[in-house]
Residue frames as a rotation matrix with the C-alpha (Angstrom) as fourth column:
UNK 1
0.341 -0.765 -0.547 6.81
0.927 0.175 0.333 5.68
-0.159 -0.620 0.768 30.43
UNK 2
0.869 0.060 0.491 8.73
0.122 -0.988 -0.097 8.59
0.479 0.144 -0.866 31.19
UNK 3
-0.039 -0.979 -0.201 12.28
0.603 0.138 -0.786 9.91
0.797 -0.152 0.585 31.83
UNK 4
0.878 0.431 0.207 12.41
0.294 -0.827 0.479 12.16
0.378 -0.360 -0.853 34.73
UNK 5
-0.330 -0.939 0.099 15.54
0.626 -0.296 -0.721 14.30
0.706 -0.176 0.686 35.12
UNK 6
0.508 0.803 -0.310 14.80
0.812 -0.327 0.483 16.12
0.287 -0.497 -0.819 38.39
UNK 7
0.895 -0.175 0.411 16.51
-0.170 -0.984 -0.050 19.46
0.413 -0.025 -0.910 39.88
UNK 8
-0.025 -0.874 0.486 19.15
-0.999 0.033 0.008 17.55
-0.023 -0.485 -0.874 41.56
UNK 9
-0.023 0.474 0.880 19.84
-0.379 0.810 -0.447 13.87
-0.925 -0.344 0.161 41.04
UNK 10
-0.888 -0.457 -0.046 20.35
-0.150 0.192 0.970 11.65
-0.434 0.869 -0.239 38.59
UNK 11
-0.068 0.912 -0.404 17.38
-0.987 -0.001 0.161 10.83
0.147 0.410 0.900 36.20
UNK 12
-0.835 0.007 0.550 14.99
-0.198 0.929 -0.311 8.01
-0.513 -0.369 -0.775 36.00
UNK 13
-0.648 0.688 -0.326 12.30
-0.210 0.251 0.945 6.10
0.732 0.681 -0.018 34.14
UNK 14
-0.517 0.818 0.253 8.75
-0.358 0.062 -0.932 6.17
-0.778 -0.572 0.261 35.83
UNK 15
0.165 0.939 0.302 6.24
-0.422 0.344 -0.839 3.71
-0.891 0.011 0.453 34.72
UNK 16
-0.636 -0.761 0.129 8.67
-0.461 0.509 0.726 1.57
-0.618 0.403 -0.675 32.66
UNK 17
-0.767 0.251 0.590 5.84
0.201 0.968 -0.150 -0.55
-0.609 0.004 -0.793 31.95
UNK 18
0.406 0.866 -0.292 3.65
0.237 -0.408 -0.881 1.62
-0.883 0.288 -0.371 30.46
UNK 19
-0.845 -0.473 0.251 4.70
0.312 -0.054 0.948 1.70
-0.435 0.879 0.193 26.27
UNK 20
0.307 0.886 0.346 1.41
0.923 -0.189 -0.335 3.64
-0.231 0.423 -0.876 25.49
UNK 21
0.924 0.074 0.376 3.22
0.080 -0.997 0.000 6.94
0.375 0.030 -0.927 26.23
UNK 22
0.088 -0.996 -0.030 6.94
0.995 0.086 0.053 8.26
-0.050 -0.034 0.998 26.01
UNK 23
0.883 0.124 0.452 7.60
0.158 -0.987 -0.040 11.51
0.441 0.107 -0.891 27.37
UNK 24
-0.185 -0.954 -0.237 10.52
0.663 0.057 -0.746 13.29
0.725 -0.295 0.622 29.26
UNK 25
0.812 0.582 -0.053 9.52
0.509 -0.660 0.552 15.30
0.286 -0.476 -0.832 32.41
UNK 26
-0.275 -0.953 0.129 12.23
0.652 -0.283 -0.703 17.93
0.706 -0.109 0.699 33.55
UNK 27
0.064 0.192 -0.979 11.85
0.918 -0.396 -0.018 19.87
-0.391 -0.898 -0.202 36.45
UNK 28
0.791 0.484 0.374 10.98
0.600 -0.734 -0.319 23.20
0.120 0.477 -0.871 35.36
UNK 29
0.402 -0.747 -0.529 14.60
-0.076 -0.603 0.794 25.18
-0.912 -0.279 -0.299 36.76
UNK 30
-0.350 -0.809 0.472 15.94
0.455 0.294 0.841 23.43
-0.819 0.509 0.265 33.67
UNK 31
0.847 0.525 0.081 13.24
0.311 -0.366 -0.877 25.16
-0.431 0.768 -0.473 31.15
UNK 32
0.624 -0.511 -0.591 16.45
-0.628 -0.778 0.010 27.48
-0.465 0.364 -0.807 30.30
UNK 33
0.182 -0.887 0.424 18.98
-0.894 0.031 0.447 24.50
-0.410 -0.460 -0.788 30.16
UNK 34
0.866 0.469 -0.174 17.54
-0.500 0.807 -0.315 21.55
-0.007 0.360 0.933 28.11
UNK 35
0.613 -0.493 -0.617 20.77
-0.425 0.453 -0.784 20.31
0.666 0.743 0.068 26.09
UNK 36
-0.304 -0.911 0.278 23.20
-0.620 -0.032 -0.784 20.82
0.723 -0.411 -0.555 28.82
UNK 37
-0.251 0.579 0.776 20.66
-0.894 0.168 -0.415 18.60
-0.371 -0.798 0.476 31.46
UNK 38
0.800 0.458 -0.387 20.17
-0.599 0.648 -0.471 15.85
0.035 0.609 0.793 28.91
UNK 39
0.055 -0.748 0.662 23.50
-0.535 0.537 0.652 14.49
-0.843 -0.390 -0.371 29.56
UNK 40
-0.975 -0.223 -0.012 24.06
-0.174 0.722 0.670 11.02
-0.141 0.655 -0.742 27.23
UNK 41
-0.025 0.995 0.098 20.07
0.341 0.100 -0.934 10.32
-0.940 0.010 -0.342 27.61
UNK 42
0.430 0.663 0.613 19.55
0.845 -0.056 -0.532 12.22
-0.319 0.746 -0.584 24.23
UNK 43
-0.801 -0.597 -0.038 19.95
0.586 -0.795 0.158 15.35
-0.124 0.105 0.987 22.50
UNK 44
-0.008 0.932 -0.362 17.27
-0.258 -0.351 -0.900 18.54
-0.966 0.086 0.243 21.61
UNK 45
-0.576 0.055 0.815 15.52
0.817 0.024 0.576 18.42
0.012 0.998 -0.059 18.29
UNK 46
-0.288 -0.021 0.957 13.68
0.494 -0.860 0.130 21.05
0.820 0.511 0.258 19.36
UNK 47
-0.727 0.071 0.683 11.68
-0.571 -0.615 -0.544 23.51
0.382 -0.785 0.488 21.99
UNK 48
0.364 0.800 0.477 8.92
-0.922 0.238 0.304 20.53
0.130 -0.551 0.825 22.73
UNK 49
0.972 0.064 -0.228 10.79
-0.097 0.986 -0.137 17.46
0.216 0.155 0.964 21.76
UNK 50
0.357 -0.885 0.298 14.20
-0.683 -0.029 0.730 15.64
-0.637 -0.464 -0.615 22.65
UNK 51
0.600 -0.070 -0.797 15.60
-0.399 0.837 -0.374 12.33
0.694 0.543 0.474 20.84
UNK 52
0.338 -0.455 0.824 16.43
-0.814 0.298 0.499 9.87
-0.472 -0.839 -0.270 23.19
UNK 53
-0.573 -0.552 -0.606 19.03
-0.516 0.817 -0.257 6.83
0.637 0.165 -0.753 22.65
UNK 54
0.556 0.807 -0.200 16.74
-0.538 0.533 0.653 3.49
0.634 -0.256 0.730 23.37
UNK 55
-0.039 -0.801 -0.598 20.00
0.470 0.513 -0.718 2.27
0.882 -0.309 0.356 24.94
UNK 56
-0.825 -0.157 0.543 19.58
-0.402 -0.514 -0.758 5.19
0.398 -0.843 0.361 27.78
UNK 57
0.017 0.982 0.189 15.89
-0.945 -0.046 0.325 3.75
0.328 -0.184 0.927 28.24
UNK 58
0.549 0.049 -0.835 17.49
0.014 0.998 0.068 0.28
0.836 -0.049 0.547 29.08
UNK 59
-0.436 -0.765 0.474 19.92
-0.132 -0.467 -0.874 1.92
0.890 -0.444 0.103 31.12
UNK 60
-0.745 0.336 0.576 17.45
-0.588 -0.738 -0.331 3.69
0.314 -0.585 0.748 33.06
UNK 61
0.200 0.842 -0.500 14.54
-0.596 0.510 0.620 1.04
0.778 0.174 0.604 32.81
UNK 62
-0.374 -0.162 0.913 14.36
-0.854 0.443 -0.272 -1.30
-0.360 -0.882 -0.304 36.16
UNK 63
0.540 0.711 0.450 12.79
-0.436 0.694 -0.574 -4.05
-0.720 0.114 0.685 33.96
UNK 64
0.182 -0.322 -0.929 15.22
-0.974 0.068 -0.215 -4.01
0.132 0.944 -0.301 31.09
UNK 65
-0.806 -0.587 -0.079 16.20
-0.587 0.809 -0.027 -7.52
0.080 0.025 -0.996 32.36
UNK 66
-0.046 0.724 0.688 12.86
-0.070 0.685 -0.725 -9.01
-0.996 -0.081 0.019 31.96
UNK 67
-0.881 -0.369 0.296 12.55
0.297 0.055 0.953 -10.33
-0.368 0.928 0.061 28.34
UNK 68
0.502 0.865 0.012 8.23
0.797 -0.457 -0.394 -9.37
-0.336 0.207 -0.919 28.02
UNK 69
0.695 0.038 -0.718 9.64
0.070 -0.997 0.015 -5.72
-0.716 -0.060 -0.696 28.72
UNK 70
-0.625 -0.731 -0.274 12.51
-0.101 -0.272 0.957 -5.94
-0.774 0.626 0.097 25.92
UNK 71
-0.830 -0.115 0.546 10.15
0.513 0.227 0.828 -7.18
-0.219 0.967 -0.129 23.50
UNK 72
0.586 0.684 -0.435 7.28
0.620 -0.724 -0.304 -4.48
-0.523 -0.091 -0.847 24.73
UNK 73
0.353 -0.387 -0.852 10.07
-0.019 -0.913 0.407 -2.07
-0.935 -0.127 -0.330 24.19
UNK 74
-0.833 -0.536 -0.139 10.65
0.019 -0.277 0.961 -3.21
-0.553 0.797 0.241 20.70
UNK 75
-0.329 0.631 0.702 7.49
0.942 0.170 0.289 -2.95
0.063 0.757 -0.650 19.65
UNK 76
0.772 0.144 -0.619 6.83
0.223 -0.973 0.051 0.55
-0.595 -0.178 -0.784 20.94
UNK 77
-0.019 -0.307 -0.951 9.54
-0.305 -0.905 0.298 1.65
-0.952 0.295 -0.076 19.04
UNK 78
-0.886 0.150 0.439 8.77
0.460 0.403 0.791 -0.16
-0.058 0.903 -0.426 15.74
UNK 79
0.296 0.833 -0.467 5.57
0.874 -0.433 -0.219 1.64
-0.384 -0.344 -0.857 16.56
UNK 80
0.505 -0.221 -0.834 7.17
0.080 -0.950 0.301 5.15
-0.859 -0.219 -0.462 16.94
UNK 81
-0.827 -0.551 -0.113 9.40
-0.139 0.006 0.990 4.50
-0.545 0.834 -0.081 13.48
UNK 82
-0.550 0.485 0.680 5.98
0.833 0.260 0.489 3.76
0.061 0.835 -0.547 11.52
UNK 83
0.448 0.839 0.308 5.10
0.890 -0.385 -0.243 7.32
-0.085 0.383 -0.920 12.79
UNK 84
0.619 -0.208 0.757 7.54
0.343 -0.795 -0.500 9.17
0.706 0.569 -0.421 11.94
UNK 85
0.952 0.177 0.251 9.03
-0.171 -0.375 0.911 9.09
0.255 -0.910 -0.327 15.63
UNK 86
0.497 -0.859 0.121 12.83
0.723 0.488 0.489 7.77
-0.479 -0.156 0.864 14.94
UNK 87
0.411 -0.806 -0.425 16.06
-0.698 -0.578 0.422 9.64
-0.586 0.124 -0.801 14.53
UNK 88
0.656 0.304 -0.691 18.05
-0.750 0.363 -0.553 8.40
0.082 0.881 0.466 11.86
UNK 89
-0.514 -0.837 -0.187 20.45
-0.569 0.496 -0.656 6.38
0.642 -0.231 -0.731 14.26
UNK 90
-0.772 0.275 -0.572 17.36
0.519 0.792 -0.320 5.03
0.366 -0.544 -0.755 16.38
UNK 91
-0.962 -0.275 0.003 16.99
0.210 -0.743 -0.636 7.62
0.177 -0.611 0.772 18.08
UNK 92
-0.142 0.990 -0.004 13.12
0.885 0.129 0.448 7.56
0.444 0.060 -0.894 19.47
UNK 93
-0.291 0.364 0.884 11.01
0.266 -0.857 0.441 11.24
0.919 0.364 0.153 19.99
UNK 94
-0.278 0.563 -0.778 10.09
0.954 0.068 -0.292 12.15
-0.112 -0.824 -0.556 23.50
UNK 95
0.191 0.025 0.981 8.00
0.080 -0.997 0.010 15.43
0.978 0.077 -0.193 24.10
UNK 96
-0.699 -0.710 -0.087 9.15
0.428 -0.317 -0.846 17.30
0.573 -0.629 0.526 26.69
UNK 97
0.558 0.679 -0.477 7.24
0.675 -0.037 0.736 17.88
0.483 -0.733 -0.479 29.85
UNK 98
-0.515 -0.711 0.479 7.90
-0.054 -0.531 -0.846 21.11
0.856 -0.461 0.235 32.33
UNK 99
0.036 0.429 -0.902 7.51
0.602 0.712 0.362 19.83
0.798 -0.556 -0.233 35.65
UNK 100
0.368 -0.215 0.905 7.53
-0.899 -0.332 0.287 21.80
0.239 -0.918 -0.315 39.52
UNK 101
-0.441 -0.895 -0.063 9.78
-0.715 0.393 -0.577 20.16
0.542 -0.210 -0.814 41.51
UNK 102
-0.186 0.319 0.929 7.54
-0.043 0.942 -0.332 17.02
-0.982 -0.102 -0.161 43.72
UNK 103
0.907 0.400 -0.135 5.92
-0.390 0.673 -0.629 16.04
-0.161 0.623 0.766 40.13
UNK 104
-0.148 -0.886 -0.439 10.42
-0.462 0.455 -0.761 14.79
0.874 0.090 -0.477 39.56
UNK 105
-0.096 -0.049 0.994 10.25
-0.982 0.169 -0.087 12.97
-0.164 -0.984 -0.064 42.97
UNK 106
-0.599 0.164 -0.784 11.00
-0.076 0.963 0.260 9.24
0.797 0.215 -0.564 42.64
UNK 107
0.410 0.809 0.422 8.21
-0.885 0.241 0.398 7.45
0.220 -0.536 0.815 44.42
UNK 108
-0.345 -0.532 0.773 9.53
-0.929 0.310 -0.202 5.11
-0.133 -0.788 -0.601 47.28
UNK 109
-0.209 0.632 0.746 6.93
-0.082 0.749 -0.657 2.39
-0.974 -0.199 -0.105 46.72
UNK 110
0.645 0.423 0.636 5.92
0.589 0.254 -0.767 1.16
-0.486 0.870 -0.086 42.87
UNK 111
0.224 -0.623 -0.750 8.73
-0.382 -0.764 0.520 2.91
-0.896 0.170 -0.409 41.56
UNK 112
-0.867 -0.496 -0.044 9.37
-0.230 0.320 0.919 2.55
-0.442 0.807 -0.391 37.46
């Protein structure tokens, strides 16, 4: 799964279902602009990575109301805390993707 925060527009989670891979994809305009674009969703930890609140990822998550996908999502981060991938309030690692502006584009059909 993946946040995507696009050039205009609020953000969203693409491929909810997928708990192999947690990334964050920003539309490249923001390269300059991280923190201030991250909104509640998280903060930087640094120039590749973000920490994201798992609470924005339920927000954002079109599945969060299926129980499978809550207890996928706690094992991915019980996962991500045995490598080293948790802030010390929860807070799970995303690296940070720079994107051109169609790879942010919410897909109409199979969205999430």
């Amino acid at each position: 799964m993946r946040i995507v925060i696009p050039g205009v527009g609020p953000a969203w989670l693409d491929a909810a279902e997928d708990f192999g891979r947690f990334s964050i994809a920003l539309d490249a305009i923001h390269r300059d602009s991280v923190e201030s674009v991250l909104g509640g969703i998280g903060e930087l930890a640094d120039g590749d990575h973000v920490w994201i609140r798992p609470d924005a990822v339920r927000i954002l998550s079109p599945l969060a109301d299926k129980p499978d996908w809550e207890t996928d999502f706690r094992k991915m981060l019980a996962f991500a805390g045995s490598r080293g991938w948790l802030g010390p309030a929860g807070e799970v690692r995303a690296h940070i993707e720079f994107v051109d502006a169609t790879a942010c584009s919410r897909r109409t059909e199979g969205a999430g």
